[in-house]
Kinemage of the C-alpha trace (Angstrom):
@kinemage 1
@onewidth
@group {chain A} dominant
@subgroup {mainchain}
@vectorlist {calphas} color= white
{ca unk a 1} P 0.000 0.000 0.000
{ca unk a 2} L 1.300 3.287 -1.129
{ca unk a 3} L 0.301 5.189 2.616
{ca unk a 4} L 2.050 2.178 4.368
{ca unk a 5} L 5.560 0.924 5.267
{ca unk a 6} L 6.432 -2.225 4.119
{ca unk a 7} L 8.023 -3.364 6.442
{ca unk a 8} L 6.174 -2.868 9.804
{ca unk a 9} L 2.558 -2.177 8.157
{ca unk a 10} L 1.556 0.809 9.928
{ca unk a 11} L 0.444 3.946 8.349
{ca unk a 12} L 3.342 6.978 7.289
{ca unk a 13} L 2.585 10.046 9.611
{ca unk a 14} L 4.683 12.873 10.242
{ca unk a 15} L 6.463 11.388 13.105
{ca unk a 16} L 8.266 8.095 13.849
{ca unk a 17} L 6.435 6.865 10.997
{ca unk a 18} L 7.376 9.425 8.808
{ca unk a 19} L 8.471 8.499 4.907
{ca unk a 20} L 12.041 8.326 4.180
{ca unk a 21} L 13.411 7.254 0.967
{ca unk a 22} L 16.396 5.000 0.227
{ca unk a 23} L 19.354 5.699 -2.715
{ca unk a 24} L 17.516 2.929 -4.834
{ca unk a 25} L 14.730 4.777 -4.712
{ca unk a 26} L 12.471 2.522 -2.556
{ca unk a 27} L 11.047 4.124 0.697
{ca unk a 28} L 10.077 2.830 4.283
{ca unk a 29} L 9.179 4.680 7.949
{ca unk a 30} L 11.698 6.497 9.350
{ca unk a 31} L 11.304 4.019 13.214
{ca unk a 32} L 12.201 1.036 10.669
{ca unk a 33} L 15.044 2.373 8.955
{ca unk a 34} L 16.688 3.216 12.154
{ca unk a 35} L 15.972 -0.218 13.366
{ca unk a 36} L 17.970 -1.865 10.385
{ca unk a 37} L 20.983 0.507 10.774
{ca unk a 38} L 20.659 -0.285 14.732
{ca unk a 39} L 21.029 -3.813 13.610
{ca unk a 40} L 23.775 -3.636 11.281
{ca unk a 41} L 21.430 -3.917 8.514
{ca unk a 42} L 21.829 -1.133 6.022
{ca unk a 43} L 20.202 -3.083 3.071
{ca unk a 44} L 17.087 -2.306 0.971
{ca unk a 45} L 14.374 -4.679 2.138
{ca unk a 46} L 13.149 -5.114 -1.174
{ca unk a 47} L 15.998 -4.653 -3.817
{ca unk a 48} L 18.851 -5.189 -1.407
{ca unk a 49} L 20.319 -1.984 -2.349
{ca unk a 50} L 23.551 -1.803 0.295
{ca unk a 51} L 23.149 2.377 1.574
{ca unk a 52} L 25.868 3.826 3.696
{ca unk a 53} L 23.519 6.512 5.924
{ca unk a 54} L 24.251 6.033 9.766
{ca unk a 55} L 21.119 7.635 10.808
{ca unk a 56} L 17.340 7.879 9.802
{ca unk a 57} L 17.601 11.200 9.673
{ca unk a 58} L 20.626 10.990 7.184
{ca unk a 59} L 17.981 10.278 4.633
{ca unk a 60} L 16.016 12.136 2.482
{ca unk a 61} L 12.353 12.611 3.832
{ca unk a 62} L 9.426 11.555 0.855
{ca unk a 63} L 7.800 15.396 1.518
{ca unk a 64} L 5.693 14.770 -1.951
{ca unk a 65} L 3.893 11.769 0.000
{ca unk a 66} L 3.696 13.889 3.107
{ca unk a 67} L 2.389 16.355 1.763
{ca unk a 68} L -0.090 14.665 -0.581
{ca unk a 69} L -1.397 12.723 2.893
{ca unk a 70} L -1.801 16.097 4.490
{ca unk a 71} L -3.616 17.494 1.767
{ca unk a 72} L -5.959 14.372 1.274
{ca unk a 73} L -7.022 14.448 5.033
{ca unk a 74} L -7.845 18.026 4.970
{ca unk a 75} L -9.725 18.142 2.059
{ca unk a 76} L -10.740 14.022 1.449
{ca unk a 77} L -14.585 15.093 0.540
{ca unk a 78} L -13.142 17.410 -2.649
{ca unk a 79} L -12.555 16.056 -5.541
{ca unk a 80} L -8.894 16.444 -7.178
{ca unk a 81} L -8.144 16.998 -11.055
{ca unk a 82} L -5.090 15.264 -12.977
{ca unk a 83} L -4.214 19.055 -12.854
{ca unk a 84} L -4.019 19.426 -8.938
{ca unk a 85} L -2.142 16.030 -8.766
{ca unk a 86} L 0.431 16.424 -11.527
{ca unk a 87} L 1.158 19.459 -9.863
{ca unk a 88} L 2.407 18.042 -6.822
{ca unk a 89} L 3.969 15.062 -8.518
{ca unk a 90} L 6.199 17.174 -10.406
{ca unk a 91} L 7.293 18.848 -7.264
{ca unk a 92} L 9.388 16.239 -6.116
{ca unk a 93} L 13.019 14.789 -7.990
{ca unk a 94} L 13.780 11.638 -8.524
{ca unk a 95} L 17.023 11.091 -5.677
{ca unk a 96} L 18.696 8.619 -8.699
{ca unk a 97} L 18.194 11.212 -11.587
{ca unk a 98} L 18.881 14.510 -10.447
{ca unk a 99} L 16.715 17.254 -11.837
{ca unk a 100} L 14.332 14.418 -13.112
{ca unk a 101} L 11.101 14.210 -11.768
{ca unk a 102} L 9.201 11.396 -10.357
{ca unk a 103} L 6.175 10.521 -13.122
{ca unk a 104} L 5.738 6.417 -12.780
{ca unk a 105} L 4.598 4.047 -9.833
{ca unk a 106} L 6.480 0.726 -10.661
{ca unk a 107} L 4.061 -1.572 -9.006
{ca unk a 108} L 5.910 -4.312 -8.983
{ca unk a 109} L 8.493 -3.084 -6.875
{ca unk a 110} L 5.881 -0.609 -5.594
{ca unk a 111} L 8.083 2.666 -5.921
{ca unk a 112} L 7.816 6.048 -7.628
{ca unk a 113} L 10.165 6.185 -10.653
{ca unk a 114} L 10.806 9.014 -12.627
{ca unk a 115} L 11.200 8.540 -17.210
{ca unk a 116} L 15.061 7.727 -17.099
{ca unk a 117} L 14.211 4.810 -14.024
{ca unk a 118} L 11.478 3.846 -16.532
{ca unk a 119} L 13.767 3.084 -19.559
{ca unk a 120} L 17.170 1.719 -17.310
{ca unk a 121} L 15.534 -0.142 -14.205
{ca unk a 122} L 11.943 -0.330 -15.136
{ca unk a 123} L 11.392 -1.022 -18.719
{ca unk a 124} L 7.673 -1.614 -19.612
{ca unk a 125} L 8.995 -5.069 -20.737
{ca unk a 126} L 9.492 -5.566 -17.504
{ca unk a 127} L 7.607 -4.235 -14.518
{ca unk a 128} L 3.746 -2.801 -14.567
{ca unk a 129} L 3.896 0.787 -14.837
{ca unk a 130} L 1.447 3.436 -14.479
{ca unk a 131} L 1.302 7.412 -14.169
{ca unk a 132} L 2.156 8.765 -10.826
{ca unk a 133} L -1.011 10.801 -11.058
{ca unk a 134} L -3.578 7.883 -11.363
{ca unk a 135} L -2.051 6.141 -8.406
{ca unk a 136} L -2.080 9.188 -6.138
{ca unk a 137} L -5.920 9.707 -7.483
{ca unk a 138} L -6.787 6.157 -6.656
{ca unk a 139} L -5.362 6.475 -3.042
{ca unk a 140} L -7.453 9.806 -2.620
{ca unk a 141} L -10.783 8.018 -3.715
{ca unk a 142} L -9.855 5.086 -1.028
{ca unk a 143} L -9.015 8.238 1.395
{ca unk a 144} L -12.446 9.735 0.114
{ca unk a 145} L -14.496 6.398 0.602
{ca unk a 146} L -13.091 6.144 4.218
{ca unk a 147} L -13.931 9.675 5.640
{ca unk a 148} L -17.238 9.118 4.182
{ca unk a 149} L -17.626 6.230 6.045
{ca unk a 150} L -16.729 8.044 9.323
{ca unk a 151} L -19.075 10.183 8.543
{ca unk a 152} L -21.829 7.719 8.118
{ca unk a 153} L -20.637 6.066 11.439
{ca unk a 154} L -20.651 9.303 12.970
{ca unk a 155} L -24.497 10.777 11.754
{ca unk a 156} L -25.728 6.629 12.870
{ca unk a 157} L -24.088 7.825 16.345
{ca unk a 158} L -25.832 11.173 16.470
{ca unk a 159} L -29.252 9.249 15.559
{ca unk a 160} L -29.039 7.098 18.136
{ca unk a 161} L -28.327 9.856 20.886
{ca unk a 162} L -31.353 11.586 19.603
{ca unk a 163} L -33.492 8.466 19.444
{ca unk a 164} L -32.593 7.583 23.220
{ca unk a 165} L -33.531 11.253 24.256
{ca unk a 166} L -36.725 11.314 22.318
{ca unk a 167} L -37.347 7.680 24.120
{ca unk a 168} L -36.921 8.759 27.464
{ca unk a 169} L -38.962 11.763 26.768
{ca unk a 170} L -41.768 9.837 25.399
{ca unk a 171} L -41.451 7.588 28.601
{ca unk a 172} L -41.601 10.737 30.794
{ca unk a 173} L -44.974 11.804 29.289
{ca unk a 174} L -46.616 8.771 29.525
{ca unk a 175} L -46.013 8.508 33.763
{ca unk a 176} L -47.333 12.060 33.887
{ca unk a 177} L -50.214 10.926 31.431
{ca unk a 178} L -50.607 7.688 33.977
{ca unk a 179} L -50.801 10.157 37.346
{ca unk a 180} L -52.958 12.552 35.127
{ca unk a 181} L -55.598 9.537 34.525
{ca unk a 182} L -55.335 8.644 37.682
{ca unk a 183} L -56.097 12.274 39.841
{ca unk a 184} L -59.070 12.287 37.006
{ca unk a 185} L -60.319 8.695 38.552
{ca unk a 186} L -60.235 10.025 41.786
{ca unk a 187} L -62.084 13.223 40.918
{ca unk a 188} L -64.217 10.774 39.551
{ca unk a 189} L -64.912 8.965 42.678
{ca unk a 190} L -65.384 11.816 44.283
{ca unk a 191} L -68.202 13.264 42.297
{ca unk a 192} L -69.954 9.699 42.372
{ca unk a 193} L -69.565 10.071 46.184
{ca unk a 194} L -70.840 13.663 46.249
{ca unk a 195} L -74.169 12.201 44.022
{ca unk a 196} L -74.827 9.802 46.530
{ca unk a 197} L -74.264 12.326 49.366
{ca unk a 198} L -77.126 14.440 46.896
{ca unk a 199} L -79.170 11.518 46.620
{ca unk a 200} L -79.736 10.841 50.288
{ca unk a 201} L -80.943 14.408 51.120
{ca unk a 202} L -82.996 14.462 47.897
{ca unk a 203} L -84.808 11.096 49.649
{ca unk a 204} L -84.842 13.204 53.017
{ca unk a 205} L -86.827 16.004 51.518
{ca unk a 206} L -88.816 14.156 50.004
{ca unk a 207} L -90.211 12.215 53.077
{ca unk a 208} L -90.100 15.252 54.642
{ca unk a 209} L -92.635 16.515 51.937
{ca unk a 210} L -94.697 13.385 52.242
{ca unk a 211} L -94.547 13.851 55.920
{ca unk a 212} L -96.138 17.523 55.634
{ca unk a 213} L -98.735 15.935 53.000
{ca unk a 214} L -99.691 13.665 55.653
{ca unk a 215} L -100.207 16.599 58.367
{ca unk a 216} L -102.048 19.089 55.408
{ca unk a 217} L -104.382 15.904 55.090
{ca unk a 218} L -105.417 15.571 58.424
{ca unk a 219} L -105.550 19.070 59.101
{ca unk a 220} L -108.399 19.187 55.708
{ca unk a 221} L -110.017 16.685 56.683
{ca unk a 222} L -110.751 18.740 60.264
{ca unk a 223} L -111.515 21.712 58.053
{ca unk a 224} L -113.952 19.424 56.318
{ca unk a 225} L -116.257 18.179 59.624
{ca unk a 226} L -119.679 19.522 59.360
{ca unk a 227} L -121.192 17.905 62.472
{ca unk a 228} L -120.078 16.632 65.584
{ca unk a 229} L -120.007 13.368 64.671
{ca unk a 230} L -118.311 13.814 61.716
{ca unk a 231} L -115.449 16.021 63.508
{ca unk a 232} L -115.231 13.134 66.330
{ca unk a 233} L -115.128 10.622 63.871
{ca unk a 234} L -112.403 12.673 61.749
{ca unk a 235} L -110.312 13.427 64.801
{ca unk a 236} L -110.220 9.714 65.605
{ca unk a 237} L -109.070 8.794 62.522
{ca unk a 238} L -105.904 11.488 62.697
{ca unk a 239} L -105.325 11.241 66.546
{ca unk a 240} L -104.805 7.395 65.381
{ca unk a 241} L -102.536 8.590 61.873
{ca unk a 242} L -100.604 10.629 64.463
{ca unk a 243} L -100.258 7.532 66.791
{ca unk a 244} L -99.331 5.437 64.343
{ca unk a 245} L -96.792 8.018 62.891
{ca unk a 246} L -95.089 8.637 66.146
{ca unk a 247} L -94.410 4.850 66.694
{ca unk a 248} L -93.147 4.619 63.346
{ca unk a 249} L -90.941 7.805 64.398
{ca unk a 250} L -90.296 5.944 67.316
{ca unk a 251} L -89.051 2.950 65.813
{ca unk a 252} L -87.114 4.459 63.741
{ca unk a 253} L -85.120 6.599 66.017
{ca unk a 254} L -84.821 3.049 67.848
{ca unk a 255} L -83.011 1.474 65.016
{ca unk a 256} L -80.893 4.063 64.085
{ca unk a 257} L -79.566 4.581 68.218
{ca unk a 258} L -79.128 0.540 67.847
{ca unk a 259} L -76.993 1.172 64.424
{ca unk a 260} L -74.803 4.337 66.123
{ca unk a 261} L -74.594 2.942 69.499
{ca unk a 262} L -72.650 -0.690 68.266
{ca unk a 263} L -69.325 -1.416 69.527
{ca unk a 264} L -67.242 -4.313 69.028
{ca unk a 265} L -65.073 -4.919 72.110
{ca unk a 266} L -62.251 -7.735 72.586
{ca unk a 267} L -60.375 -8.104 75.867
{ca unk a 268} L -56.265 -9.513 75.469
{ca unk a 269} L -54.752 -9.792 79.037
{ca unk a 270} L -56.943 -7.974 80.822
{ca unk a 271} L -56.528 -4.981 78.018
{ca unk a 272} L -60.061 -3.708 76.613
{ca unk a 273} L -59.683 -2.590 72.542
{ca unk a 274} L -62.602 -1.167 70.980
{ca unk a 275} L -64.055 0.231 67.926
{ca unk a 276} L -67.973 1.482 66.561
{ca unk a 277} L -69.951 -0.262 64.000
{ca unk a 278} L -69.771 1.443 60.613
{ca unk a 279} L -72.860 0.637 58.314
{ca unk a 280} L -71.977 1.408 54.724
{ca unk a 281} L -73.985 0.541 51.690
{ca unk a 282} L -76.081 -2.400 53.221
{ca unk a 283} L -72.590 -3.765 54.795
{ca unk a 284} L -71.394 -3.631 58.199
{ca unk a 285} L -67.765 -3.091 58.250
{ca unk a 286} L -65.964 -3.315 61.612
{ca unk a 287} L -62.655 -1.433 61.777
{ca unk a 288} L -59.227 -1.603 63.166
{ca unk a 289} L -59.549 -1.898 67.331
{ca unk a 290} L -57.855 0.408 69.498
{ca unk a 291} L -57.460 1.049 73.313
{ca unk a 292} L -58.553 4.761 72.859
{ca unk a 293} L -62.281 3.946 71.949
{ca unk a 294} L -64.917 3.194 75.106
{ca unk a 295} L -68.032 2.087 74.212
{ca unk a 296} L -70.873 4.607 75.619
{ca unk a 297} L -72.993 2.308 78.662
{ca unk a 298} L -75.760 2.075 75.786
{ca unk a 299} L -74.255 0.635 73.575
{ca unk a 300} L -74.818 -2.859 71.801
{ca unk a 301} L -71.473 -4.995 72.300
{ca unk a 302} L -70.522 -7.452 69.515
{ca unk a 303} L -68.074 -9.937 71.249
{ca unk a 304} L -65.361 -11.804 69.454
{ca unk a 305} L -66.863 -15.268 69.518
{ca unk a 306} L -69.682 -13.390 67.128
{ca unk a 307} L -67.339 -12.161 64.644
{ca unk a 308} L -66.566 -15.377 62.885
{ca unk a 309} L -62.688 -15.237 62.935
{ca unk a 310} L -62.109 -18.852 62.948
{ca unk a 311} L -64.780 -19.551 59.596
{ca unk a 312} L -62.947 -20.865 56.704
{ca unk a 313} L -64.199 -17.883 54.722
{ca unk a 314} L -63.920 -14.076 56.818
{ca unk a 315} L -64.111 -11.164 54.548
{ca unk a 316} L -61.171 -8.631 55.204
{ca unk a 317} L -61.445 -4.875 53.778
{ca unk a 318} L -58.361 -2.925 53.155
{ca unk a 319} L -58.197 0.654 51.911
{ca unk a 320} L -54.674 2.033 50.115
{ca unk a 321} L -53.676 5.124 49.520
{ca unk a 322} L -50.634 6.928 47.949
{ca unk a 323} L -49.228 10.194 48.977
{ca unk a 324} L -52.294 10.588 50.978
{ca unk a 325} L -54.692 10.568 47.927
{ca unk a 326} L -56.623 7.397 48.125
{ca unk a 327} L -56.164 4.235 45.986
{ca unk a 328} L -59.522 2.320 46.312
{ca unk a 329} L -60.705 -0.447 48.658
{ca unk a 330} L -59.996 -4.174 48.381
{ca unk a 331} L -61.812 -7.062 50.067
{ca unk a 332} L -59.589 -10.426 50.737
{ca unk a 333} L -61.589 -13.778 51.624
{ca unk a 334} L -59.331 -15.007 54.214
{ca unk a 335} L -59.311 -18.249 55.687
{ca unk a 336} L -59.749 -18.206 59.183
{ca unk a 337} L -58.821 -21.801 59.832
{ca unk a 338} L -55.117 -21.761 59.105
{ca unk a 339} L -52.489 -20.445 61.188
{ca unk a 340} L -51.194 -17.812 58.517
{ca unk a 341} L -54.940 -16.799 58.241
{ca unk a 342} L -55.395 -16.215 61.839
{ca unk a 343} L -52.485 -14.332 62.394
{ca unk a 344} L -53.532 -11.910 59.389
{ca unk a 345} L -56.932 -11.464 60.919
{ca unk a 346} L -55.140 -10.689 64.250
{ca unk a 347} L -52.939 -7.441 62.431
{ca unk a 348} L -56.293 -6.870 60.227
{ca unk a 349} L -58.062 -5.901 63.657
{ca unk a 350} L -55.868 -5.312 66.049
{ca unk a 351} L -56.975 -7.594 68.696
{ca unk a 352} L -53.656 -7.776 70.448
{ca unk a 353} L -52.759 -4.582 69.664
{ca unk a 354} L -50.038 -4.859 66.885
{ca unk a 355} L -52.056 -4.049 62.998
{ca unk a 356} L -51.287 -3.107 59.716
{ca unk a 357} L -53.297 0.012 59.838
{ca unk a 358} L -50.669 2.704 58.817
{ca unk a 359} L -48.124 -0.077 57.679
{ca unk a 360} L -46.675 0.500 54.469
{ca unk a 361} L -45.777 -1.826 51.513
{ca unk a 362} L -41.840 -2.591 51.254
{ca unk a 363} L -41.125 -4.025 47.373
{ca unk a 364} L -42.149 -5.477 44.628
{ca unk a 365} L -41.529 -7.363 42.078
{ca unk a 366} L -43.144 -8.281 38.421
{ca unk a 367} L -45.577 -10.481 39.564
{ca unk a 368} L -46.685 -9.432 43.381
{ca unk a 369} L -46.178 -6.758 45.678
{ca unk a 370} L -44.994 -7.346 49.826
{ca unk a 371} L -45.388 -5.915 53.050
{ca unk a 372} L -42.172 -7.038 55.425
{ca unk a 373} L -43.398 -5.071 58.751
{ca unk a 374} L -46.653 -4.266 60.431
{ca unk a 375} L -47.363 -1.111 63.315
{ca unk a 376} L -46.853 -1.978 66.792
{ca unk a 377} L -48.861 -0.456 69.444
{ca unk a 378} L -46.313 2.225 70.200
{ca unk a 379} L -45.694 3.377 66.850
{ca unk a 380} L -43.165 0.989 65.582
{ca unk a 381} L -42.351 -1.005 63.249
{ca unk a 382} L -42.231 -5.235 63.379
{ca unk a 383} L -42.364 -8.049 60.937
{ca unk a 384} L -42.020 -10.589 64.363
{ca unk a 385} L -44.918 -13.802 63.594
{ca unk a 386} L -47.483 -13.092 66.419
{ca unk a 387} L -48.392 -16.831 66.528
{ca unk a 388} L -46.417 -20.223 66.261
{ca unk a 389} L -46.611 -21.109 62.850
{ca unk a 390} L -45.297 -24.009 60.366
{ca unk a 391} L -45.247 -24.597 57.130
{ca unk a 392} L -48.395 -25.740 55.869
{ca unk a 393} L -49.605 -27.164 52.181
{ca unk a 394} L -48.145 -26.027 48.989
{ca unk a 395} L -50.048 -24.222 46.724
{ca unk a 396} L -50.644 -22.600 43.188
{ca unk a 397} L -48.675 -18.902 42.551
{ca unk a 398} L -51.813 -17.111 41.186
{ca unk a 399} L -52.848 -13.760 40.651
{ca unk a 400} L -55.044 -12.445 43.696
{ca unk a 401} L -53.371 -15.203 46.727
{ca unk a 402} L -51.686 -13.609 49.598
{ca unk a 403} L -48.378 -15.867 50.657
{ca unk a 404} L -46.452 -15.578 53.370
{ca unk a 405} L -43.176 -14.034 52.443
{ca unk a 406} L -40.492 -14.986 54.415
{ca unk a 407} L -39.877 -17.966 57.183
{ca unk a 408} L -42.778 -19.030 60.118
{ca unk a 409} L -41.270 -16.575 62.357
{ca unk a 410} L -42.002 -13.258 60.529
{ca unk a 411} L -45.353 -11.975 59.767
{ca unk a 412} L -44.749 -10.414 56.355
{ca unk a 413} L -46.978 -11.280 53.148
{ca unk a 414} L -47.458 -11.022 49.767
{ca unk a 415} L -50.186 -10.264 47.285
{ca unk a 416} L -49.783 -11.895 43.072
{ca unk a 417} L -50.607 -9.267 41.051
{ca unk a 418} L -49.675 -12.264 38.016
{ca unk a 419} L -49.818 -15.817 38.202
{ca unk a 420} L -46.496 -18.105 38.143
{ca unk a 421} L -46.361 -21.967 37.428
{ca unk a 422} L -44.554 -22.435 40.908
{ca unk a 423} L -45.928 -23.428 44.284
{ca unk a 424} L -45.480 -21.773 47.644
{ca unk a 425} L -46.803 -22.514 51.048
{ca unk a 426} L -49.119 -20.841 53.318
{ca unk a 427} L -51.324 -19.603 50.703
{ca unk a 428} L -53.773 -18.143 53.495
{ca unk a 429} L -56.102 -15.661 51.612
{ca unk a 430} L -57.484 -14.030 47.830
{ca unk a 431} L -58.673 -10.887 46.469
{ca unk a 432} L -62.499 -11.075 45.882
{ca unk a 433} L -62.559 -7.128 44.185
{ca unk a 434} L -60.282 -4.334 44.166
{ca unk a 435} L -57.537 -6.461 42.078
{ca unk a 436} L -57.583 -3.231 39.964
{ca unk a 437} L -56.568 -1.441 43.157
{ca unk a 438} L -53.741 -3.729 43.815
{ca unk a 439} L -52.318 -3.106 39.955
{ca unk a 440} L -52.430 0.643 40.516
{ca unk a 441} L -50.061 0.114 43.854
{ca unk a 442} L -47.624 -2.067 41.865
{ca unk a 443} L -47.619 -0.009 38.838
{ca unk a 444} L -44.564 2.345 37.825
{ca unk a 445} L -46.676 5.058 38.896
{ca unk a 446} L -45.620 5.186 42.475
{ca unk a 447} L -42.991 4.072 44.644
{ca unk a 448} L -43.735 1.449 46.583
{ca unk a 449} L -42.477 2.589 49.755
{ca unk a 450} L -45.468 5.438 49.428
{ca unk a 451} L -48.099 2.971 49.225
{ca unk a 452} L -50.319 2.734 52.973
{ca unk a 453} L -52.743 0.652 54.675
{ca unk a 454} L -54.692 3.647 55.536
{ca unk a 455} L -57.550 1.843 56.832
{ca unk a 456} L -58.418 -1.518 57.570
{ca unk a 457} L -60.580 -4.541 59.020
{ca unk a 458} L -63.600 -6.791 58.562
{ca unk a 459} L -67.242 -7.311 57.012
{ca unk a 460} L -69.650 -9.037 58.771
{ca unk a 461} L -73.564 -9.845 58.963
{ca unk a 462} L -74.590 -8.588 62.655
């Protein structure tokens, strides 16, 4: 290769590979030649040539090849005429010939010759010869070709960049599009909420308005006596519609004192934890206990043998909430037989006093989400088993199941949010509804760490 040493194979620059050329005529790097003189070899490598230089540097330097490589890497995208090359060509002498210059590339021997070279060393009989000028303009195409294909390297580079950054933006506006959809849910909810709120004092008014109906009728049918007996007989008849609508007044008021005045109350070592009945769309919902809450002396106690915590089937409600902005509610049939059951009924309530009310959710992973520690009584934080457990039958990994996570001495869980074709054991509980409430926790949405138990407990029918 013309822009190479022949020897050693690297590329001629303007330093210790710089282009020197030989008496013969034939050229090399300037580190090579000083090797061979270092080794007592002052020989050409290719015609054998003996030369009597003691240095590198004794040697003429090939400046026409330097400079045509200097001028080919600044300017490799322009296009060169035969004028342009021939120019430079015929700036440098052939060191056999003096005065003579260079015009040939021998390439068989691979060197620049000039027309007196041509007809004593080089005769066309001979060797392969060619003008100077189409060799150098064939070595600046191949220079041409390669900083193009830089170039092309360098633009599929930039594209890339710009394709990353145009990724990650796109992935930025979709999680704000995600939290957008879901503050616009939880308007949602709220509005719903707000309609029902509307609904129950549009119901009010209107047996309010039924109620005064009742009381304009009585009051015409007074105005509408025109004897005794007929005003005796009429005031009968609405002294008994006002008796009858006081006991239903009556019994009303009854059931509703019943409703507000019902306490659940569950005694631990001597330690009373209470909480108040909460009726909520047909359901009665009994929430966390605590030591704070005493029952007033009217109220209706619901004991713990009525509560069904030992049924193979106990409903458990859970409410989540992010950053304080609430999630939804999820119900869990739990079974109340097993050990692992039991002991997340005991958190779920509070009996003993430890419960996951306020506990937050530690990890998760792509298919389920975990909670390692639940809230003591003083305000801390434990994942310590509250009962003696062992390992019980291995089940099914599907989407919904609540697993314990760790060994029978801890108390932490987990909830699929996808099903696996594995088996764990302890499967103690599953998600009736809400599962859509559970996906929203362990989406990319929020960290998990921010996701609360912010309420918790039980539904039963007393």
């Amino acid at each position: 290769d013309t822009f190479e040493c022949s020897i050693c194979n690297d590329a001629f620059d303007s330093y210790i590979h710089r282009p020197r050329v030989l008496p013969c005529g034939h050229g090399f790097c300037t580190q090579c030649i000083e090797t061979c003189i270092n080794r007592g070899n002052k020989s050409c490598a290719v015609c054998k040539e003996v030369y009597s230089a003691n240095s590198a540097t004794d040697l003429a330097v090939c400046y026409l090849l330097e400079e045509f490589l200097n001028k080919s890497s600044i300017s490799a995208p322009q296009k060169q005429d035969s004028n342009s090359v021939m120019t430079i060509v015929n700036g440098f002498l052939c060191p056999k010939h003096e005065g003579i210059p260079l015009y040939f590339h021998c390439k068989g021997h691979n060197i620049n010759i000039c027309h007196s070279c041509a007809v004593i060393d080089h005769p066309p009989t001979s060797c392969d010869l060619i003008p100077l000028s189409d060799e150098f303009k064939k070595q600046s195409q191949v220079l041409s070709v390669q900083k193009r294909k830089q170039v092309f390297i360098d633009t599929e580079k930039d594209l890339k960049i710009l394709f990353q950054e145009n990724l990650d933006y796109l992935t930025k506006q979709k999680i704000e599009v995600e939290q957008l959809l879901t503050k616009i849910e939880q308007i949602n909810r709220n509005i719903l909420e707000k309609e029902k709120s509307q609904d129950q004092i549009i119901e009010d008014m209107q047996g309010c308005q039924e109620k005064q109906k009742f009381f304009e009728n009585i009051e015409n049918k007074l105005q509408s006596a025109t004897n005794t007996q007929n005003l005796t007989n009429e005031c009968e008849m609405a002294t008994n519609d006002i008796l009858l609508s006081h006991k239903w007044e009556e019994t009303l008021s009854k059931e509703l004192n019943v409703i507000k005045n019902k306490y659940v109350q569950v005694v631990r070592n001597g330690v009373h934890r209470s909480c108040q009945v909460i009726i909520q769309g047909g359901k009665t919902y009994i929430p966390t206990l605590c030591k704070e809450v005493n029952p007033p002396c009217n109220a209706k106690l619901i004991h713990e043998n009525e509560l069904g915590l030992t049924s193979d089937s106990t409903t458990v409600w859970m409410d989540l909430s992010a950053n304080g902005d609430s999630l939804g509610r999820v119900l869990i049939r739990v079974m109340g037989d097993s050990a692992y059951g039991q002991q997340f009924l005991i958190l779920i309530l509070g009996t003993n006093g430890p419960s996951l009310k306020g506990a937050t959710f530690d990890y998760k992973y792509i298919d389920s989400i975990g909670l390692e520690k639940y809230i003591t009584e003083g305000g801390s934080r434990s994942d310590e088993s509250l009962l003696s457990l062992k390992k019980e039958d291995y089940e099914m990994l599907k989407r919904g199941r609540l697993f314990p996570k760790n060994s029978p001495t801890k108390a932490s869980f987990v909830i699929m949010t996808l099903d696996r074709y594995s088996t764990c054991y302890g499967y103690f509980g599953e998600v009736i509804t809400g599962m859509e409430v559970i996906d929203r926790a362990a989406s990319n949405v929020y960290d998990i760490t921010n996701i609360t138990i912010s309420g918790c407990g039980i539904v039963v029918d007393c």
